[in-house]
N, C-alpha and C positions, 0 to 999 in steps of 0.2 A: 715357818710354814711347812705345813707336812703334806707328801704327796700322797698318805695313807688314805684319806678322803676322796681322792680321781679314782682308786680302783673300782672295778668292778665286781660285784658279788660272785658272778655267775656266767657262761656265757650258752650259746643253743647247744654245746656238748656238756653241760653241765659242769665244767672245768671254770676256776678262779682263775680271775687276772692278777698276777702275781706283779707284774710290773707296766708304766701304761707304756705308752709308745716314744715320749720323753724322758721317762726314766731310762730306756734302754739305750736311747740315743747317746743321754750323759755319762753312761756306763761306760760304751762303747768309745768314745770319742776319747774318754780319759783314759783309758784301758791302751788304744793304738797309740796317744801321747805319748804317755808313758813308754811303752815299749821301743819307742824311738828312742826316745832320752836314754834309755836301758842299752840299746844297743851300740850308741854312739858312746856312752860314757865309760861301757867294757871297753870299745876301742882305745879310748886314751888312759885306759888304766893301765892295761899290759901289752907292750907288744905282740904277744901268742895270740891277742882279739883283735887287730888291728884291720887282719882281713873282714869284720864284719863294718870298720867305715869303710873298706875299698867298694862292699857290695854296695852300700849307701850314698855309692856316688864321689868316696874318695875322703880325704883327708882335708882338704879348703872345706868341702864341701859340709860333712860334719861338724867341723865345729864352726861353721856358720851357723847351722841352723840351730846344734843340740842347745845352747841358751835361750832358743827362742820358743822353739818348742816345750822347752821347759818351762816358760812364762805358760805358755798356752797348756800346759798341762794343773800348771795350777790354780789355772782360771775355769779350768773343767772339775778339777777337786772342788773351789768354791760353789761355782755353779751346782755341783750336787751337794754342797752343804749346803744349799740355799731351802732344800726342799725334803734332804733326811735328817738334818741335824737333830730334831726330836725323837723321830724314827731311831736313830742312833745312841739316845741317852742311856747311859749305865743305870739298871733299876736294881732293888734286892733281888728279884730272881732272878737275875741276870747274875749277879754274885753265885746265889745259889745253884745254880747253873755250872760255874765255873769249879765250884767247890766236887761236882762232881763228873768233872768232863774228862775222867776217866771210861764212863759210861757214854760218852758221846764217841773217842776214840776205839771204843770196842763195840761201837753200830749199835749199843742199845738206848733208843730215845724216850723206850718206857720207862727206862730208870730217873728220867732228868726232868726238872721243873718243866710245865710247859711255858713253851717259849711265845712273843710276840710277832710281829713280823722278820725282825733280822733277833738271830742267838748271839749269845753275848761274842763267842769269838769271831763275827762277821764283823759287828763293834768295835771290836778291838784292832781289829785290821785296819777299819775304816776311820779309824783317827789314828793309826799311825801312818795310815795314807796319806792325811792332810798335814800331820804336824811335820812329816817328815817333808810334804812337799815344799813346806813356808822352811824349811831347816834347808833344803838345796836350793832353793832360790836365792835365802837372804847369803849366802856361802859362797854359792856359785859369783852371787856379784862380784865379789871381789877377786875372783878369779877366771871372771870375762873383760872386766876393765881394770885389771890391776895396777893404772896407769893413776888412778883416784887414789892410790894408799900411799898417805903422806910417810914419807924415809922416815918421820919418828915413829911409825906407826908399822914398820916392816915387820913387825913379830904376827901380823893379824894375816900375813898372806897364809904363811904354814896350817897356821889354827883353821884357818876356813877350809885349808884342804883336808885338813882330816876330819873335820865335821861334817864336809863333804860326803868324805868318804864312808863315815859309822852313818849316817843317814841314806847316802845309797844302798849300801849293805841290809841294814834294816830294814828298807822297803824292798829290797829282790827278794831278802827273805819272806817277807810275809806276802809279797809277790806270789812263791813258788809255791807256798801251801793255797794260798786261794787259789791259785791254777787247779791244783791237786784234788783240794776239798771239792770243788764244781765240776772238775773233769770226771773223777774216778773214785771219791770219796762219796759222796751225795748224786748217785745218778738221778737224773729230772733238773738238775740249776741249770745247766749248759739248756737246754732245753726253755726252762724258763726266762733266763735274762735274754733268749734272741727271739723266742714269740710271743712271749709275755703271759704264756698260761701255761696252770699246773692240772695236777687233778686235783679233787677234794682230798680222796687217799694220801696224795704227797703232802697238801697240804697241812691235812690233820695229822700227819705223822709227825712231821718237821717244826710246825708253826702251831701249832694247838690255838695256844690264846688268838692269832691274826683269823685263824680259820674259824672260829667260833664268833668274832665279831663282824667279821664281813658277810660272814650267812645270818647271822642274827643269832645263833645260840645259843645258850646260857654256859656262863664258864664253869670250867669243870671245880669240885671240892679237892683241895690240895691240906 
């Protein structure tokens, strides 16, 4: 199911609804998740981050909740897979895209295929959001109740920590560029994913192909 369908063309400032009021929720919600799990699991990485479980209320206190929160974070990933997953499909010009995302990193979007609703590296985030979220789930189990791992079976506690660990890694990384990208790379997203409108300008810039089909346009010759 795609939530491309809920938007709106247009609204009485002539600005596109770029996301509806559920979409931002699911953003949102999986976005502050996350950032829990992020802050509680620096805690028990290094001592030097420890004070950020003190702020969180302490040290019992974090790792009660950072497993559970972590279910609920990945319950928030599915929930928005429920509704971008096609949205999210790798296409050829999304390849094409990528082959030249040279020109996306030096601000020029005239050089680059036009894009659909999300560009291929928003894509790319967005599944290693989810794979990575089901990779700290299935890991972290065994190292919230590591009381289930049969003594033959002792080689699987290590293993899960450090899959653990390359899966939280990989997702703070691509964490810190979507922070980046939305913050200070692409000014109008911060804007967009909290009111849910763009202008035509941003849109036709950024999203060509999305902007052309929610006004009714005809696409462009490539």
């Amino acid at each position: 199911m795609s939530a491309a369908s809920d938007v709106r063309p247009s609204g009485a400032t002539g600005e596109i609804e770029r996301y509806t009021f559920r979409e931002r929720v699911m953003h949102w919600f999986t976005g502050i998740t996350y950032l829990y799990c992020l802050a509680t699991g620096l805690a028990f990485y290094s001592p030097h981050l420890y004070w950020l479980a003190s702020v969180l209320g302490g040290g019992a206190t974090s790792r009660f909740w950072h497993p559970i929160l972590g279910v609920v974070f990945l319950m928030g990933t599915l929930w928005m897979n429920n509704f971008w997953h096609r949205d999210m499909e790798m296409t050829e010009t999304d390849r094409r895209w990528l082959d030249r995302v040279e020109h996306y990193m030096a601000n020029r979007d005239d050089l680059l295929p036009s894009q659909e609703r999300f560009n291929a590296g928003q894509k790319l985030f967005y599944w290693l959001m989810l794979y990575g979220a089901l990779l700290l789930l299935l890991t972290g189990f065994f190292l919230w109740v590591p009381e289930y791992i049969p003594r033959q079976a002792a080689w699987v506690r290590p293993l899960a920590v450090l899959l653990h660990e390359i899966a939280a890694l990989a997702t703070i990384g691509g964490f810190i560029i979507h922070i980046y990208m939305g913050v200070f790379f692409v000014p109008g997203s911060m804007t967009a994913i909290t009111t849910g409108w763009v202008s035509r300008a941003w849109a036709r810039t950024h999203h060509r192909l999305w902007y052309l089909r929610v006004t009714g346009s005809p696409p462009p010759q490539e």
